[in-house]
N, CA and C of each residue as an Amber inpcrd file, in Angstrom:
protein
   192
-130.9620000 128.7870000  12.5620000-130.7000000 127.4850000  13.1260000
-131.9060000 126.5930000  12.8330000-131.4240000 125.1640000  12.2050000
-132.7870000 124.2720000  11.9000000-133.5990000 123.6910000  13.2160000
-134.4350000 123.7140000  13.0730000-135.3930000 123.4500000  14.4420000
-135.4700000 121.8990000  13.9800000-135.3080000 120.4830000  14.9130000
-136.0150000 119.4070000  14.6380000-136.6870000 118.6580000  15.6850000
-137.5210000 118.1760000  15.3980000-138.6150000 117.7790000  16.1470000
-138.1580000 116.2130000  17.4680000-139.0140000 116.2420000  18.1230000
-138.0260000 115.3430000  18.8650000-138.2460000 114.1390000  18.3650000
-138.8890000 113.8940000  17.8560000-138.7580000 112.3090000  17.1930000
-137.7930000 111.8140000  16.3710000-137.3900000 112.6320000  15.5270000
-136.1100000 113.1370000  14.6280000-134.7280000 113.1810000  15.2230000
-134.5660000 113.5430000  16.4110000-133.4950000 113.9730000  17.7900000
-133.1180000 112.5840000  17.6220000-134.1910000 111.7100000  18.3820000
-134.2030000 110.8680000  19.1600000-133.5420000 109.9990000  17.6740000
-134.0180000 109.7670000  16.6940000-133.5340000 109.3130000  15.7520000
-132.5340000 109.3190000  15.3360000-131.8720000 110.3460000  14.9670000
-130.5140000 110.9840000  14.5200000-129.1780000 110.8450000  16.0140000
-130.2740000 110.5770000  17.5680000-129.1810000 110.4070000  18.4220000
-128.6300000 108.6100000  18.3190000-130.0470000 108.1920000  17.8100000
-129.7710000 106.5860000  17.9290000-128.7530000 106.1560000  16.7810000
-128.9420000 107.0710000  15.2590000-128.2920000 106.6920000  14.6620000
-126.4720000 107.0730000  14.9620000-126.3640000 107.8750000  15.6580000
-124.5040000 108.4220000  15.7630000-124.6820000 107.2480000  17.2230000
-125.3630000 107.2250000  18.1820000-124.7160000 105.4720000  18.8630000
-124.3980000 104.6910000  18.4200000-125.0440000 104.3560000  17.2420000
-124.7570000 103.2080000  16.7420000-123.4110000 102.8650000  15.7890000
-122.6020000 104.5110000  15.6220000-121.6240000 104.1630000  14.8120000
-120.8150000 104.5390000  16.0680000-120.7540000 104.1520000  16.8130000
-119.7980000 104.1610000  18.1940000-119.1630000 102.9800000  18.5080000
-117.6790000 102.9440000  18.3050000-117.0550000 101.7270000  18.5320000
-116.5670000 101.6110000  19.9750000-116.8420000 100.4710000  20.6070000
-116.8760000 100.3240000  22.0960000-115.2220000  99.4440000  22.1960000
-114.6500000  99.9740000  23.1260000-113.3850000  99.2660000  23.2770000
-113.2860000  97.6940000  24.1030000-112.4230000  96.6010000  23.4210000
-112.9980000  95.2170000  24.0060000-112.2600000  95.3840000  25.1350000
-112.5080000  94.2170000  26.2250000-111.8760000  93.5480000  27.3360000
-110.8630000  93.8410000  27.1690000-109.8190000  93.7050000  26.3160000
-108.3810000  93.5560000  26.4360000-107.8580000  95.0460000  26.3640000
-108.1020000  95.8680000  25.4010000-108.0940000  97.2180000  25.2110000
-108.5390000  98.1170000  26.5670000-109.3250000  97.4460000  27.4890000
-109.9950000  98.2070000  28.6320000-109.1350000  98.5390000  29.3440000
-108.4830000  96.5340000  29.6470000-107.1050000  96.7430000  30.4320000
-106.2370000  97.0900000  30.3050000-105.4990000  97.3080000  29.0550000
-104.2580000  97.8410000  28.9100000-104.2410000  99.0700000  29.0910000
-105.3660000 100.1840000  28.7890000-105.6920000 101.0580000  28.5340000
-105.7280000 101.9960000  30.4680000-106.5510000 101.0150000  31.4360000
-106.7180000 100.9670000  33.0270000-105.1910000 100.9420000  33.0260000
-104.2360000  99.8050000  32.5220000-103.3890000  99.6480000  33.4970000
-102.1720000 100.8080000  33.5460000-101.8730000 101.2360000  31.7660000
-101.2550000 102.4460000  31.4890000-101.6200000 103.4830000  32.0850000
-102.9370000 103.6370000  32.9090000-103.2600000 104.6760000  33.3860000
-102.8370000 104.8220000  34.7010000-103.2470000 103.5280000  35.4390000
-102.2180000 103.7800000  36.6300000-101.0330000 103.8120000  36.9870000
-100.0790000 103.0280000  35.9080000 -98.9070000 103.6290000  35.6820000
 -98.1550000 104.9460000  35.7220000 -99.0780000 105.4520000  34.8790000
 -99.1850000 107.0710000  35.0260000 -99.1970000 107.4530000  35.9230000
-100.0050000 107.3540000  36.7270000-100.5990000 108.0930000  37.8950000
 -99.5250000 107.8020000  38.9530000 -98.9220000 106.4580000  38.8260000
 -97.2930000 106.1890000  39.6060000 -96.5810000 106.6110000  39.7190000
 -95.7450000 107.1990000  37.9410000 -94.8120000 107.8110000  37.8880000
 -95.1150000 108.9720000  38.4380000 -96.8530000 109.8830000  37.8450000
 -96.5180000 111.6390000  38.2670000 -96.5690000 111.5970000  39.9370000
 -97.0840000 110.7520000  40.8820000 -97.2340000 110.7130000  42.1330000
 -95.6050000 111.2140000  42.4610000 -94.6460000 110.1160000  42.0040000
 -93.5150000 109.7490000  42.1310000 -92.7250000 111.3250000  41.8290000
 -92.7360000 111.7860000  40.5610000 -92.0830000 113.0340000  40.0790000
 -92.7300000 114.2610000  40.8860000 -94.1350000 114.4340000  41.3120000
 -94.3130000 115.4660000  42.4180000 -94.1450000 115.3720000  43.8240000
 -93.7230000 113.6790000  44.3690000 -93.2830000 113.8170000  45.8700000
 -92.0250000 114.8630000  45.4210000 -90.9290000 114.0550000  44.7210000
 -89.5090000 114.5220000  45.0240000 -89.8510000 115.7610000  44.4760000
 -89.9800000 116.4260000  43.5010000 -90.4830000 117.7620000  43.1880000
 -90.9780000 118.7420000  44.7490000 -91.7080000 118.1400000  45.4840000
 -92.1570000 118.5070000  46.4860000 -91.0100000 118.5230000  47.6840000
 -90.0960000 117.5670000  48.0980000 -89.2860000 117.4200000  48.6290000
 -88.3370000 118.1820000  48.4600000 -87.9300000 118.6960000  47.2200000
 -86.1840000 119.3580000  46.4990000 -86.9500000 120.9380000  47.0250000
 -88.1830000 120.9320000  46.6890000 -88.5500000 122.3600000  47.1930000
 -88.9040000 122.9840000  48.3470000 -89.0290000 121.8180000  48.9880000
 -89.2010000 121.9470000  50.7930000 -87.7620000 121.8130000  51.2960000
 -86.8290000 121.1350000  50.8610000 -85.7650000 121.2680000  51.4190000
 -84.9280000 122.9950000  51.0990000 -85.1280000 123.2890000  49.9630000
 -84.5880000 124.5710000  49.4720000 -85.4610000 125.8930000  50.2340000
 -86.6000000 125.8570000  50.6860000 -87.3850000 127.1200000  51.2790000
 -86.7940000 126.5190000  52.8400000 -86.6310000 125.2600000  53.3360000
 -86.2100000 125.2160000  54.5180000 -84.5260000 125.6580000  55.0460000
 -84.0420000 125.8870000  53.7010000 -82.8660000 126.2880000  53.7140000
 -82.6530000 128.0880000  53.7560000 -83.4960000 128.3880000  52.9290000
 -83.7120000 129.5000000  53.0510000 -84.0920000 130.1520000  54.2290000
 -85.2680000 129.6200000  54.9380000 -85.7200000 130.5930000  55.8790000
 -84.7860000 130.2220000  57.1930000 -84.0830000 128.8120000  57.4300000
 -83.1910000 129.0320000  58.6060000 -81.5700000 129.8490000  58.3210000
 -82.1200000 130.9820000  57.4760000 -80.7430000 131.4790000  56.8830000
 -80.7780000 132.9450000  58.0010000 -81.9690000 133.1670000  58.4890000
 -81.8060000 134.4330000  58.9340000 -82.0090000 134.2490000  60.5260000
C-alpha cells in the first residue's frame, strides 16, 4: 500500500472537492419535495398495512 504524506492528502482531498458538482436551489427542492412525498405515501401504505393486520390477528385470537 502507497504511503502519502499529509501534505499530498490534503492536496489530492482538495483536488476531488473541487470536481464535486453541488446541486442548485431548484434541484434542492424538487429533490426535498419528492422526498416527502415519499415519506407520505410509505406512512400511508404501512398505516393500512398495519391496520389489515391488526384487524386479521384480532380476528383470530377472539376465535377461541
Amino acid at each position: 500500500m502507497a504511503r502519502t504524506n499529509p501534505l499530498g492528502f490534503l492536496q489530492q482531498v482538495r483536488a476531488e472537492a473541487a470536481k464535486v458538482v453541488w446541486p442548485n436551489r431548484q434541484e434542492t427542492l424538487v429533490s426535498t419535495v419528492m422526498v416527502l412525498i415519499m415519506i407520505a405515501v410509505a406512512s400511508l401504505f404501512f398505516m393500512a398495512a398495519d391496520q389489515i393486520i391488526s384487524f386479521f390477528v384480532g380476528l383470530l385470537l377472539n376465535l377461541g
